[in-house]
N, C-alpha and C positions, 0 to 999 in steps of 0.2 A: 542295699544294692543286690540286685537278682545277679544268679549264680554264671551268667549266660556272659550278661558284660564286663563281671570282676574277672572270670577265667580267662575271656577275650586281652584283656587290657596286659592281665600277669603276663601270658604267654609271650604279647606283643612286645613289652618292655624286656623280656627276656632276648627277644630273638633280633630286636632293631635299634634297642640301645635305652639307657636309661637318663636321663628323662627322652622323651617321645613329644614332638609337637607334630599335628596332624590340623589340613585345612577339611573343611566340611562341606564336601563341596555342595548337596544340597538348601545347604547354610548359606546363601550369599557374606561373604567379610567376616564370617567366626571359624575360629581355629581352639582346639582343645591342647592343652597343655598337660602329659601328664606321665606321674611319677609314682612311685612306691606310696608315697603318704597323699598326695592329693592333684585332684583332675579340676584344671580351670580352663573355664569356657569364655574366651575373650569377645570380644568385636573389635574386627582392624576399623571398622569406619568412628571411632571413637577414640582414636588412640590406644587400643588393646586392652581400654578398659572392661574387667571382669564383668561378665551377666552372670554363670552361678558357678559354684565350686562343689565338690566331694571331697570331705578329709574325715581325717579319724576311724579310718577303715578297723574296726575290729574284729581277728581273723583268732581271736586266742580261742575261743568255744567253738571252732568251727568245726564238723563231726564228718563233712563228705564235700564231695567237690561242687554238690548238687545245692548247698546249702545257702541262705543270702546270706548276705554277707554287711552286719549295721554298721552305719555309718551316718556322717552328718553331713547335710546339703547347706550352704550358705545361698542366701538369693540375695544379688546386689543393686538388681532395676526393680521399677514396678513389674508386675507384669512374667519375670523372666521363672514364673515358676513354668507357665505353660509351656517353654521349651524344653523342657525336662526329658520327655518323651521323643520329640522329633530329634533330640542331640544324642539320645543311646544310641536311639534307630537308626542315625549316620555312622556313630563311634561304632558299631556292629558292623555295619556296612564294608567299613571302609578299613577295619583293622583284618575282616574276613576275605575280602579283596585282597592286599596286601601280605598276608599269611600264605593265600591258595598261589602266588604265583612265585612266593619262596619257596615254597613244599615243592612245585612243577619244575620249577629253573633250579634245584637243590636235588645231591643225592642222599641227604638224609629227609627223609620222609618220616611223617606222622602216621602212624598206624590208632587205626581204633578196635576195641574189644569186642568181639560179640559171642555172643551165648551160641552154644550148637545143641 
């Protein structure tokens, strides 16, 4: 898992609760589930049965915040690896949405570092 979506997710579950269930909205009827140990990617129009999952996140050799972060993907349809890509690019979306309007409507704010 690239360092972009694991940070994304950590922070997320830190700041809106643990576990997190988030609808996707570019997803017509999928919704992501997700927790410290593992991210399932449902469809409502199935009865919430799983399309794929992330578990087994391994964070013990991790050296920088910038770092991926391995881990194991389960695929449970045909098919359901090709969303792999469109489901981060939402989970991005839409936990970066959701962070930006707690930062603005909050008076603890997130500062970032930069070199002078």
């Amino acid at each position: 898992m690239d360092a972009l979506h694991y940070n994304a997710v950590r922070i997320s579950l830190s700041r809106f609760g643990n576990p997190l269930s988030l609808h996707l909205a570019s997803l017509p009827g999928m919704d992501i589930l997700l927790d410290d140990e593992t991210w399932i990617v449902t469809d409502r129009s199935v009865r919430d049965k799983p399309l794929l999952a992330w578990l087994d996140f391994n964070t013990s050799n991790r050296e920088s915040l910038f770092a991926t972060v391995p881990c194991k993907i389960n695929l449970y349809r045909p098919h359901s690896s090709f969303m792999i890509d469109k489901v981060l690019e939402q989970l991005y979306f839409t936990l970066n949405g959701k962070l930006s309007r707690l930062n603005k409507s909050s008076e603890h704010k997130l500062y970032t570092l930069s070199r002078k």
